[in-house]
N, C-alpha and C positions, 0 to 999 in steps of 0.2 A: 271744131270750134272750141276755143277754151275760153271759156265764161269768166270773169272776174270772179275776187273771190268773196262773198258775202254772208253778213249775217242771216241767222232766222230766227223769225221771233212768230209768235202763236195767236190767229184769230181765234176766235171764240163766240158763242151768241146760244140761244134757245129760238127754236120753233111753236108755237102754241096753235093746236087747231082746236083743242077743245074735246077732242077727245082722245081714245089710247086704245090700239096704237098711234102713233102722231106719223101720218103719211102726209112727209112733205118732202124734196130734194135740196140739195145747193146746188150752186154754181158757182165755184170763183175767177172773178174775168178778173188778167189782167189786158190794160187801155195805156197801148201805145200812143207817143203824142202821133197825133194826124191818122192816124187810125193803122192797124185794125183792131180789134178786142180779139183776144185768147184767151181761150178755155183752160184755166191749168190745173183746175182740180175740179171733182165734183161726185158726192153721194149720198143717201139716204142721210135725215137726220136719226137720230138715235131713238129706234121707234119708241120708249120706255117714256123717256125723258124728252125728246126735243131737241140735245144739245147737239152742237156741229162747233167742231175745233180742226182747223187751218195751219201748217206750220211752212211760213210764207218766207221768201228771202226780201231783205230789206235792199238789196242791190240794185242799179240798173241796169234793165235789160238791154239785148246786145242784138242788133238786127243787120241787116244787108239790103239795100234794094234790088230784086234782080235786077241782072244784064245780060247778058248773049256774052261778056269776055269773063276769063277768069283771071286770075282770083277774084272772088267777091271783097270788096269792102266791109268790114263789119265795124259797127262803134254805137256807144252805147246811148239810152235813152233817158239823160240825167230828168227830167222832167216826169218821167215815169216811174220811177224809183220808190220801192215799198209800198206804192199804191195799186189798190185795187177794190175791186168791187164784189161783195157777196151780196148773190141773189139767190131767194128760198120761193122754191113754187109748191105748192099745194091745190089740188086742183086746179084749175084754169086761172088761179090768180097768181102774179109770181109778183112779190117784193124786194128791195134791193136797199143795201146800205153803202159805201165808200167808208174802204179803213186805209189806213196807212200806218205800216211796222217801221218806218225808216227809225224810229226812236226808241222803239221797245214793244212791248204787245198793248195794242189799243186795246180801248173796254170794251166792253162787250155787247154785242147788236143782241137786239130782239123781235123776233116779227111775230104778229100776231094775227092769224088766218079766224073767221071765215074772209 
């Protein structure tokens, strides 16, 4: 498979529980159209601080539907492009925001636990 060739630009955000160390995770999904979601990154926030920083491609992604022949078809998912979604769970609660890098680095997410 060879991917197009795309930029990256860097999410960013703070975790807040309130207290230190700050035990919280990410997630970052990306959301194909029509499904499914992908897991393309994801770990501890910065237990000191809270921050969590992303260094995402602003491309579209590039899929196949299985078949039983080959070659597989691959082509890309212009509607999905530099979007995605960061989610932080802490405890049994997880929160989520939608960034999109297609234009350069969005600002920055904040979640704030209990």
């Amino acid at each position: 498979i060879d991917p197009a060739v795309s930029i990256t630009h860097t999410a960013t955000g703070t975790a807040s529980t309130g207290t230190t160390p700050v035990d919280a995770t990410v997630t970052v999904i990306k959301k194909y159209t029509g499904g499914p979601n992908v897991v393309v990154a994801g770990a501890p926030v910065d237990a000191s601080t809270g921050a969590l920083a992303y260094t995402l491609s602003n491309g579209a992604p590039v899929r196949a539907t299985y078949g039983a022949s080959i070659p597989l078809a691959f082509g890309s998912d212009g509607a999905a492009a530099g979007r995605y979604t960061i989610a932080v769970t802490s405890g049994a609660t997880t929160k989520s925001a939608d960034v999109d890098v297609t234009g350069g680095d969005p600002a920055p997410v904040s979640f704030t636990f209990p």
